[in-house]
C-alpha positions, 0 to 999 in steps of 0.5 A, a space after each residue: 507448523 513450528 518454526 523454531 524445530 525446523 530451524 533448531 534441525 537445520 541448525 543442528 544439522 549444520 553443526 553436524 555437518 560443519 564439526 564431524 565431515 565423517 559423519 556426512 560421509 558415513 550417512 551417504 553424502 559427500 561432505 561438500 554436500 551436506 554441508 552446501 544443503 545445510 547452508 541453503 537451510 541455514 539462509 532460509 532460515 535467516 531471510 525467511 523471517 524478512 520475508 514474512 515481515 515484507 509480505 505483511 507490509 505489502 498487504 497491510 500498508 502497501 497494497 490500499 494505500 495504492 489502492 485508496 490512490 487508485 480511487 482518489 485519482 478516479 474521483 479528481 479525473 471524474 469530476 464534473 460541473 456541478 458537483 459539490 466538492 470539499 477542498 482539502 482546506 474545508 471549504 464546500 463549494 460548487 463546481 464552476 468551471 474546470 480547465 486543465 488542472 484548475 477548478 472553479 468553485 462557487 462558495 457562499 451565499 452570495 456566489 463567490 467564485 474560488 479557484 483552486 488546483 484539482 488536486 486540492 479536492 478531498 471529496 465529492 459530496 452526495 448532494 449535486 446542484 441541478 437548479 440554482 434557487 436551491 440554497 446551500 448553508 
C-alpha cells in the first residue's frame, strides 16, 4: 500500500473542496460536508505517521524492557540460601543468609561474609552449593 497516493487524493481532495465549494455542491455533497471529511483525512494523514513511530517504540523498546524487568523482579524474589549469585559489582559469592531487602554472601576462600542490598544481585549462577567442602575459585 502506498501511502504517499492516499495522502497526495486527500490533500487534492481538501484543496478542491477548500478552493471550489461549487464543485462539492455539484458531486452530491454539502460543502460543510466535504470539507469536514476531508479534514478528518487530512488529520489521519498528519497523526497517522506519530502513530506508527509510537507503535514501534512500544514493541522494540517498551514492551522487553518491561519484560526483561519482569524477569529481573522474578529472580531477586526467587533467590534462595545457597545459590551462587554475581553482584552488580563483580563479586561471586554465596548466599548466606536473606533478611527482608538485604543478602548475605559468603566470598572467597576463607569464607567472607558480605552483605549487600537484594537489588544489588545481577545474576544467579547455574552452579548451586550443596556440600561445603566443594571449593569455589
Amino acid at each position: 500500500m502506498d501511502f504517499t497516493k492516499i495522502f497526495g487524493i486527500a490533500s487534492a481532495m481538501a484543496e478542491t473542496v477548500a478552493t471550489d465549494p461549487a464543485a462539492a455542491t455539484a458531486a452530491g455533497a454539502a460543502p460543510e460536508e466535504m470539507s469536514g471529511a476531508a479534514a478528518i483525512v487530512s488529520m489521519i494523514g498528519t497523526f497517522l505517521p506519530m502513530i506508527i513511530i509510537f507503535v514501534v517504540f512500544y514493541f522494540f523498546l517498551i514492551r522487553p524492557q518491561r519484560k526483561k524487568d519482569k524477569q529481573v523482579k522474578d529472580m531477586l524474589a526467587n533467590l534462595k540460601h545457597g545459590d551462587r549469585v554475581c553482584t552488580i559489582g563483580g563479586i561471586y559469592g554465596t548466599i548466606v543468609n536473606i533478611k527482608d531487602d538485604t543478602i548475605t554472601l559468603s566470598v572467597g576462600n576463607d569464607n567472607v561474609k558480605l552483605v549487600f542490598a537484594r537489588w544489588a544481585i545481577r545474576n544467579v549462577e547455574e552452579l548451586t552449593i550443596e556440600n561445603d567442602a566443594e571449593a569455589l575459585n
